[in-house]
DRENKOL-949941 format. One record per residue: residue in one letter; x, y, z of N, C-alpha, C, O, CB in turn. Coordinates in steps of 0.05 Angstrom, whole numbers, padded with zeros to 5 digits, always signed. Atoms other than C-alpha are relative to their C-alpha. Glycine has a CB too. Layout:
# residues N
AXYZXYZXYZXYZXYZ;...
This chain:
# residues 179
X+00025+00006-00014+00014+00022-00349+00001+00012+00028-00017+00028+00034-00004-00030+00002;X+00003-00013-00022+00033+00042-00279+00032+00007+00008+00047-00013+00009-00017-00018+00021;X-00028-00006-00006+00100+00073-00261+00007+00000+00023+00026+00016+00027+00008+00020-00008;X-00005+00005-00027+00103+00055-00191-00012-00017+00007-00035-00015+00000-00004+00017+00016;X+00016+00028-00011+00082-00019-00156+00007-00001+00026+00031+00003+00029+00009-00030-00013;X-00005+00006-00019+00081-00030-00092-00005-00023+00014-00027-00032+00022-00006+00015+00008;X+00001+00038-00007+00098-00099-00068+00005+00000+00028+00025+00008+00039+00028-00024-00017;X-00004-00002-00040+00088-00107+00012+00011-00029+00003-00005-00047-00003-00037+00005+00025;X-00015+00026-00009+00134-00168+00031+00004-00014+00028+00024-00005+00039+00024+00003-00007;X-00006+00014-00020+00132-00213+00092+00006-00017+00009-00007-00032+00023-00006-00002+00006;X-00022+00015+00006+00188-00247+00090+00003-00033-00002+00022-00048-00001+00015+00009+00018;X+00002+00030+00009+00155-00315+00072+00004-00004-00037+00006+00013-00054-00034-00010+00010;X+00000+00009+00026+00161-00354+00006-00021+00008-00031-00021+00012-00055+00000-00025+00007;X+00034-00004+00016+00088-00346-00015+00007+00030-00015+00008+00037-00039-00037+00005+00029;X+00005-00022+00011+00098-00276-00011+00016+00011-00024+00006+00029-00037+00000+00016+00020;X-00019-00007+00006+00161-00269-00048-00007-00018-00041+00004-00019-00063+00026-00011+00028;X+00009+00018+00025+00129-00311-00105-00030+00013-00019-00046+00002-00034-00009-00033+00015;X+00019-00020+00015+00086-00248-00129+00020+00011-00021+00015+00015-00045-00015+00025+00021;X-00015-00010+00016+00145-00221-00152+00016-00012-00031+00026-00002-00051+00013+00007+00018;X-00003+00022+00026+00161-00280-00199-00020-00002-00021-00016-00010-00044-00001-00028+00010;X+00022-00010+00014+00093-00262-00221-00006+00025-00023-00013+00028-00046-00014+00004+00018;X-00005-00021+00029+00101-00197-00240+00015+00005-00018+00009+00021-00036+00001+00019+00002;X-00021-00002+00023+00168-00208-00279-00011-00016-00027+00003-00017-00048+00031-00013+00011;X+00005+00005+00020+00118-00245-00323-00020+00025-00015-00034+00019-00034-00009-00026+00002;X+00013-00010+00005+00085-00190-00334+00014+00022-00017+00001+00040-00029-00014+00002+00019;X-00012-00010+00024+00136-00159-00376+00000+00040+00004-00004+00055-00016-00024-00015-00031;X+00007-00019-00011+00132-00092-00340+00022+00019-00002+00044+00007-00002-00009-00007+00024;X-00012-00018-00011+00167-00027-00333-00002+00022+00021+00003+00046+00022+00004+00006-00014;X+00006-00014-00022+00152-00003-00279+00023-00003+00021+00042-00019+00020-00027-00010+00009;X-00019+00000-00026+00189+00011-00214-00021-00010+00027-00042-00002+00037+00015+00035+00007;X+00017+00006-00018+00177-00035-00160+00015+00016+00024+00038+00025+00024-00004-00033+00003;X-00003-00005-00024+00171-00011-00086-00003-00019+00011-00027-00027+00014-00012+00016+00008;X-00008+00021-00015+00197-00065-00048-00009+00005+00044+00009+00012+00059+00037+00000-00012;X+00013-00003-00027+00156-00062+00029+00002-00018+00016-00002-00041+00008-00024+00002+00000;X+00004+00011-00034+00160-00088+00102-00005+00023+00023+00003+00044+00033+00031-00016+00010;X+00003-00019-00028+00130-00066+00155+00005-00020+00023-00007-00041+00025-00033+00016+00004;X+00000+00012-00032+00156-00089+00228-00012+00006+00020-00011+00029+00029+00020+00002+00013;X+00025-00005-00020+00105-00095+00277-00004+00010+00024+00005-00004+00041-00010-00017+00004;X-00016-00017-00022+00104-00045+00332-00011-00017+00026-00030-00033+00028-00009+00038+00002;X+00008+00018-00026+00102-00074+00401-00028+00018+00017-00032+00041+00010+00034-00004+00025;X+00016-00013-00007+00043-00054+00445-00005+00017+00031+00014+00013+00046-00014-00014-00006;X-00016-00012-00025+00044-00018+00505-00001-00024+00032+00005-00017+00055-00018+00035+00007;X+00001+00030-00012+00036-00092+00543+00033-00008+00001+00049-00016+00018-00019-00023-00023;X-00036+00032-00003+00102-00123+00508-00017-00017-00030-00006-00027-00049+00001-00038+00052;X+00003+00007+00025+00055-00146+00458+00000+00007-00027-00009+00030-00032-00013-00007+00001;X+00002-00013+00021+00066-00147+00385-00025-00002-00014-00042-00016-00004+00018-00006-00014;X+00024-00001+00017+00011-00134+00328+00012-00010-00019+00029+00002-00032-00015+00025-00005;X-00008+00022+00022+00021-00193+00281+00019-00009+00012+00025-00006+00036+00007+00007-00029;X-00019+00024-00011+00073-00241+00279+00022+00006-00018+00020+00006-00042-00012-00034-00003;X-00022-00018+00023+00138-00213+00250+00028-00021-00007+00039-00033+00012+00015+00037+00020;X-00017+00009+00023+00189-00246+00201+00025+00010+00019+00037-00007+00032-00005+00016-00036;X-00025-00019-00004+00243-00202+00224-00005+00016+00029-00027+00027+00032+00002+00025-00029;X-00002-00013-00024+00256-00172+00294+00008+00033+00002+00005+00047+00022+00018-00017+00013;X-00008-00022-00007+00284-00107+00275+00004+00014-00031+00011-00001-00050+00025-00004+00020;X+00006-00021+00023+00280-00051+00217+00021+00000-00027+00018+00003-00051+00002+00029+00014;X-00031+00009+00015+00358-00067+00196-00005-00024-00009-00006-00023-00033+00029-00002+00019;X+00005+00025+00004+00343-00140+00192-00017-00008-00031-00011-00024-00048-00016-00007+00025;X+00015+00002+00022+00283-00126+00143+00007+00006-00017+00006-00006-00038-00017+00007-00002;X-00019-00012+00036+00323-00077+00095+00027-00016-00007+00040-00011-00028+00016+00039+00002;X-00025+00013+00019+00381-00126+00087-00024-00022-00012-00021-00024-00036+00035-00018+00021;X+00022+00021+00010+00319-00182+00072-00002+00022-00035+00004+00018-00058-00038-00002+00028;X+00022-00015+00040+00283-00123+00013+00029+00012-00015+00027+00022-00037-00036+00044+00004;X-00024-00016+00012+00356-00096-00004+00012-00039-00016+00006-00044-00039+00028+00025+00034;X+00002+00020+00021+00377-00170-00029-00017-00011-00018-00009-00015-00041+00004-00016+00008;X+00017-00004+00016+00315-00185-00057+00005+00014-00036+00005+00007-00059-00016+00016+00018;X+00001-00022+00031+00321-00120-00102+00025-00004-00017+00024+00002-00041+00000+00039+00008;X-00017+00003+00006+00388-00139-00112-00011-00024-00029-00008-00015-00052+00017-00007+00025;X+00010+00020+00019+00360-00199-00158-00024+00001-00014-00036-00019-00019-00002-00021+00010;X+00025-00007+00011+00303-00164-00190+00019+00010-00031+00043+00017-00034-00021+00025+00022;X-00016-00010+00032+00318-00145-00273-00016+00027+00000-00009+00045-00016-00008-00024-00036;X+00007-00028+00007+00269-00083-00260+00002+00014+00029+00003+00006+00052-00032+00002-00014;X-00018-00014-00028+00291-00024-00219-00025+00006+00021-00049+00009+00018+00020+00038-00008;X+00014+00007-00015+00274-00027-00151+00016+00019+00019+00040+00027+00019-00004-00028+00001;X+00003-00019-00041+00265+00016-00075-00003-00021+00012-00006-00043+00002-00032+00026+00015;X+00000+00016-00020+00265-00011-00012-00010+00036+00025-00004+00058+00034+00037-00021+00001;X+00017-00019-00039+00218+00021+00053-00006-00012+00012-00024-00027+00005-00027+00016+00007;X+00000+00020-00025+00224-00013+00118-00017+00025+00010-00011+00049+00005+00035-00012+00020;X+00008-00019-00020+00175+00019+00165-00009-00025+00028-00006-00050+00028-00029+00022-00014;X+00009+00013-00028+00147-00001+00240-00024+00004+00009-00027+00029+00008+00014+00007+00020;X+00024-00012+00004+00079+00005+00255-00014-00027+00001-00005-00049+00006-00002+00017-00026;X+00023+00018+00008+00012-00031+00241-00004+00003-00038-00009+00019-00055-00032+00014+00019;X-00001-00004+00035+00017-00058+00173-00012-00002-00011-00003-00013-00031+00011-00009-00014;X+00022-00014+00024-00044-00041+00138+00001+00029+00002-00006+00042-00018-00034-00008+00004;X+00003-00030-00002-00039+00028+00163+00024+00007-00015+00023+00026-00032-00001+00012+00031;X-00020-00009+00019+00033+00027+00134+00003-00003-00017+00020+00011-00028+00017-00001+00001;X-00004+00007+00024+00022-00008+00073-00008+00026-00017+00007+00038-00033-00014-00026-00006;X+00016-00032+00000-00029+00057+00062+00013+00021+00000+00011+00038-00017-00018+00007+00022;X-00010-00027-00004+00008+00105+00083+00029+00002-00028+00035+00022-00042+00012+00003+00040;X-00021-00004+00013+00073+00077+00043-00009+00001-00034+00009+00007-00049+00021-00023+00010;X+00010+00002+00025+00031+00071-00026-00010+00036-00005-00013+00045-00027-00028-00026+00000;X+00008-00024+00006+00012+00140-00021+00020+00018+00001+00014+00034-00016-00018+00006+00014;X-00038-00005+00008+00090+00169-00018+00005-00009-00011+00007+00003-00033+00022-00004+00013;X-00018+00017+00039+00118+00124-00067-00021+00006-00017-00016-00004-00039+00005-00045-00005;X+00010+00001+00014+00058+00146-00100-00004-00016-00030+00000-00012-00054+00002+00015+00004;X-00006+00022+00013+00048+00085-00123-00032+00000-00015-00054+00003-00004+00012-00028+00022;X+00021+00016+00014+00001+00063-00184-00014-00023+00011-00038-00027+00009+00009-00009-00023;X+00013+00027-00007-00014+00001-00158+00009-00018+00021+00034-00020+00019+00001-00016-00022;X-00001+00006-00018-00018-00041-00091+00006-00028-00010-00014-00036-00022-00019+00008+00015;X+00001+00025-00001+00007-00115-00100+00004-00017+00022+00025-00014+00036+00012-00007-00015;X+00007+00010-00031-00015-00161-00041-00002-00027-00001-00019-00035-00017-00028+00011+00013;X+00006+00020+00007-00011-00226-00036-00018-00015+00025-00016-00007+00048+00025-00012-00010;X+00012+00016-00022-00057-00277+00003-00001-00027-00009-00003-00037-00032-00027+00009+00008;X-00005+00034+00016-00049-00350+00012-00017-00016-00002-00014-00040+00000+00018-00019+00012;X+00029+00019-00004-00124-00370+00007-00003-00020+00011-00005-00041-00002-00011-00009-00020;X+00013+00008-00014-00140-00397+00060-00027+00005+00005-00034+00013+00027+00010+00003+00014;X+00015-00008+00005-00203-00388+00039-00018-00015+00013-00018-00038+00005+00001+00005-00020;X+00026+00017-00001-00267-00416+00074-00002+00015+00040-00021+00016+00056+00005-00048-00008;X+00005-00016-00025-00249-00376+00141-00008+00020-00001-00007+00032-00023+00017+00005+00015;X+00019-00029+00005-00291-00315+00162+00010+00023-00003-00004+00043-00006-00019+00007+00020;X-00018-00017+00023-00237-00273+00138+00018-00009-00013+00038-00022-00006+00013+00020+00007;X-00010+00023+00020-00220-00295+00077+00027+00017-00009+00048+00005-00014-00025-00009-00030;X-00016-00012+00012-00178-00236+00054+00027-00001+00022+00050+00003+00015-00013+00026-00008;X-00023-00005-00028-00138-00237+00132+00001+00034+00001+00004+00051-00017+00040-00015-00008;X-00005-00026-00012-00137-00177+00174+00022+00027-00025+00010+00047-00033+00019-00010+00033;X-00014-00017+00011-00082-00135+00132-00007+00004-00023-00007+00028-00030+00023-00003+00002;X+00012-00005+00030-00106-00140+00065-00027+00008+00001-00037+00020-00017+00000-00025-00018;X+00031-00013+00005-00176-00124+00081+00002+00027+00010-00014+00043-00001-00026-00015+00016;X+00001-00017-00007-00156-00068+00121+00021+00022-00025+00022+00046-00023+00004-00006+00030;X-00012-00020+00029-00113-00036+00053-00021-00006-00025-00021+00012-00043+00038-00011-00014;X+00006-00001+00015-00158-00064+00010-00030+00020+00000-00045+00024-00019+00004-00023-00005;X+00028-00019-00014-00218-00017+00048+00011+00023-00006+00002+00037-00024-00009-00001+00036;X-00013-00022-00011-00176+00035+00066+00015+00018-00028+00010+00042-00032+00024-00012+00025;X-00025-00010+00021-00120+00049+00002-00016+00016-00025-00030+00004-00042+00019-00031-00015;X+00009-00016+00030-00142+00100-00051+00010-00004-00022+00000+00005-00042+00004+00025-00001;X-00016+00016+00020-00094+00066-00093-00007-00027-00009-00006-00043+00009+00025-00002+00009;X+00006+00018+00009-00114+00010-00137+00018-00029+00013+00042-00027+00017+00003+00008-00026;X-00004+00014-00022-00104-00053-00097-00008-00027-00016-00031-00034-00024-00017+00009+00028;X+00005+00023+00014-00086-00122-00131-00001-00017+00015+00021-00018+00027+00015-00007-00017;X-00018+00022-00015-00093-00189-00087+00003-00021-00012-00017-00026-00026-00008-00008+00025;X-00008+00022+00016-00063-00250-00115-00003-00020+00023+00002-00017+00046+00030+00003-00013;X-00006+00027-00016-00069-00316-00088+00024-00012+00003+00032-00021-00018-00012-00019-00011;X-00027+00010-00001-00002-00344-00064-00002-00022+00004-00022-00026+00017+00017+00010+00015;X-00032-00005+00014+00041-00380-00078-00011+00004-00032-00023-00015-00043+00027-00033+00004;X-00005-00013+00028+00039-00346-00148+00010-00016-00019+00032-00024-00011+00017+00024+00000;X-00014+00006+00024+00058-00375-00208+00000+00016-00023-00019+00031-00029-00008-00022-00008;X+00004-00022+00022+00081-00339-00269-00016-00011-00026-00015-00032-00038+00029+00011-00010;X+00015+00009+00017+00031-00327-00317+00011-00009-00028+00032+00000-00035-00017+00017-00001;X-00005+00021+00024+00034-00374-00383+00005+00025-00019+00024+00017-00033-00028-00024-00009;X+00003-00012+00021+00029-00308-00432-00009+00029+00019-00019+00034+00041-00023-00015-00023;X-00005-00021-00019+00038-00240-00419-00033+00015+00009-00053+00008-00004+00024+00023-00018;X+00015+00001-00012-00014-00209-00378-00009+00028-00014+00006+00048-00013+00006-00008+00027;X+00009-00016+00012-00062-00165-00419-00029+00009+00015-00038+00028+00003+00001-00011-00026;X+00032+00006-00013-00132-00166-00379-00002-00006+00023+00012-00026+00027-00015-00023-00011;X-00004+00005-00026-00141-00169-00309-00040-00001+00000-00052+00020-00002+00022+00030+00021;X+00028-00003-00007-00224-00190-00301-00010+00003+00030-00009-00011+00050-00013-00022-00012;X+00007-00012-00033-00249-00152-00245-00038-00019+00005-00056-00015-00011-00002+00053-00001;X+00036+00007+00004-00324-00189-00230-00014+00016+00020-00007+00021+00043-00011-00035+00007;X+00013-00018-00023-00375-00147-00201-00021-00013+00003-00026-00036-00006-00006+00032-00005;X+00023+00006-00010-00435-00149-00174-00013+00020+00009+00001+00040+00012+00000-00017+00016;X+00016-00022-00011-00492-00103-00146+00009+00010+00021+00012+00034+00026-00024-00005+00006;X-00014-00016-00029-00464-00094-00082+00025+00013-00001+00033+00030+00015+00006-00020+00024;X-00021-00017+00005-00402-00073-00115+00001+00023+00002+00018+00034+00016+00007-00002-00017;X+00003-00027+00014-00425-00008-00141-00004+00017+00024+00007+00039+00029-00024+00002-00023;X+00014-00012-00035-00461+00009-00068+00022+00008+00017+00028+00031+00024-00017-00026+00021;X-00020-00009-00020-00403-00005-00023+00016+00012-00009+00020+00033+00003+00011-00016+00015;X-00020-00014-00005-00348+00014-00054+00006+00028-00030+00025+00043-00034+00022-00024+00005;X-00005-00022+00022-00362+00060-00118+00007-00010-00025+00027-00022-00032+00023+00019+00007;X-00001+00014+00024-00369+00041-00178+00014+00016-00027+00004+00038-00033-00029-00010-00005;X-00028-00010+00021-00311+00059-00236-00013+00033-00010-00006+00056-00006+00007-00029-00036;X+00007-00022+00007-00353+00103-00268-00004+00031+00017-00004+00053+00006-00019-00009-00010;X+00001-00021-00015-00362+00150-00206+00025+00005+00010+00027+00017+00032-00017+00000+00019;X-00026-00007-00021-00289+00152-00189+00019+00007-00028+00044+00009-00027+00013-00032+00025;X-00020-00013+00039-00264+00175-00278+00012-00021-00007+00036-00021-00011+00031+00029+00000;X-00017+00018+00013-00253+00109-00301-00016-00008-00016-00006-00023-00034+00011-00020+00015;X+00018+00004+00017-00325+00104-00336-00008+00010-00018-00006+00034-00012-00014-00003+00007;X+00011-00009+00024-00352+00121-00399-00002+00025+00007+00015+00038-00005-00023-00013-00011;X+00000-00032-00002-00366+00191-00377+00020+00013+00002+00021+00037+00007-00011+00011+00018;X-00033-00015-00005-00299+00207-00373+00022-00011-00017+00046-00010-00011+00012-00004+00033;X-00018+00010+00020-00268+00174-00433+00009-00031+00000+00019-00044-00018+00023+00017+00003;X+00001+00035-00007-00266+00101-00401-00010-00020-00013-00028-00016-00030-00013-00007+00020;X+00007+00021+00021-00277+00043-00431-00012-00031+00017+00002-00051+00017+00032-00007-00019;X+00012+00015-00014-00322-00003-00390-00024-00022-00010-00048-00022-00003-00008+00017+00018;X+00029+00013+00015-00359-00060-00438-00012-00014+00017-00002-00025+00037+00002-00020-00025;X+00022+00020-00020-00411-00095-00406+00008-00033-00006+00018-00041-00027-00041+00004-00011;X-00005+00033+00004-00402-00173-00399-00013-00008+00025-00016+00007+00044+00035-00013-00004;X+00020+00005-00014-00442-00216-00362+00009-00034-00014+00010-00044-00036-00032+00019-00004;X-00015+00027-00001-00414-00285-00348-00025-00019+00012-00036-00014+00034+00030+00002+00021;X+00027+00015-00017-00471-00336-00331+00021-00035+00006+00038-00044-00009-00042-00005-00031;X-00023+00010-00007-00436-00392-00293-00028-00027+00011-00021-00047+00023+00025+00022+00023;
C-alpha cells in the first residue's frame, strides 16, 4: 500500500500510541520515525513547547523507539518550525503517507492545532490525522472513510482532479451517508 510512513513524534504518550495503531494495521511498510526541535527565536523565544532540549536528546528518544518496532524503521531529528519540517521531511523520505496524531481537543477554534493544520494545508503527501490516544484497531484495517462535502472539492481538489478519479483508472463509488 505505501512503502514509506511518516510518523512525526512528540515525545508524549498520545503521540507514541499511533504507532500501536499502525502495527494493527498489519503493514509493510517502512516507518519514518520524526522529531522536530523547535528553533529558538531571535528573542530567546522558542516556537512550540519542546519535549526534548536538544537534537541528540531526540534521536536517542526515535532511535529506542525504533529499537522496539517489528517493522523496519529510520529516524530524522531536525530543528526548525515543525510543520514546515514535517513537509519538508515527508518529501525526502518520500514518504507515501503522513501519520499525525491529534488529541481532540476538539470544540476549540483550532481544532486540528497549529502544526497539523499547517501540514495538513501545506503537504502534497497524503496526510492521515488520528485522534490520540490511539487504540489498535479490532480487525485489520481495510477502508479508511474519507467524508466529503461540497466545500471539499473547492478548497482543496477533489481526487478526481489530482489521478485518483475515475478518469484515470480510480475507483471512487458514490455513497451518501444521511445521518
Amino acid at each position: 500500500m505505501f512503502d514509506r510512513i511518516l510518523v512525526p513524534l512528540d515525545g508524549s504518550a498520545d503521540s507514541e500510541s499511533i504507532l500501536t495503531w499502525l502495527r494493527s494495521w498489519d503493514l509493510d511498510s517502512r516507518l519514518v520515525l520524526f522529531h522536530c526541535v523547535p528553533s529558538r527565536l531571535p528573542k530567546g523565544e522558542l516556537i512550540g513547547t519542546p519535549h526534548f532540549e536538544t537534537a541528540e536528546r531526540a534521536q536517542e528518544y526515535l532511535d529506542g523507539i525504533a529499537r522496539t518496532l517489528p517493522l523496519p524503521s529510520e529516524v530524522v531529528v531536525r530543528a526548525g518550525s515543525p510543520g514546515d519540517r514535517i513537509v519538508t521531511a515527508a518529501l525526502q523520505a518520500e514518504a507515501g503517507l503522513v501519520v499525525l496524531g491529534c488529541s481532540g481537543d476538539f470544540g476549540t477554534p483550532r481544532t486540528l492545532g497549529k502544526v497539523n493544520e499547517i501540514v495538513a494545508r501545506t503537504c502534497p503527501r497524503p496526510v492521515l490525522v488520528v485522534k490520540t490516544p490511539a487504540r489498535p484497531a479490532r480487525r485489520r484495517v481495510r477502508r479508511i472513510l474519507a467524508p466529503l462535502d461540497a466545500a471539499w472539492g473547492r478548497e482543496y481538489g477533489h481526487p478526481a482532479r489530482h489521478g485518483a478519479g475515475p478518469a484515470r483508472g480510480g475507483h471512487l463509488p458514490p455513497r451518501r451517508i444521511h445521518g
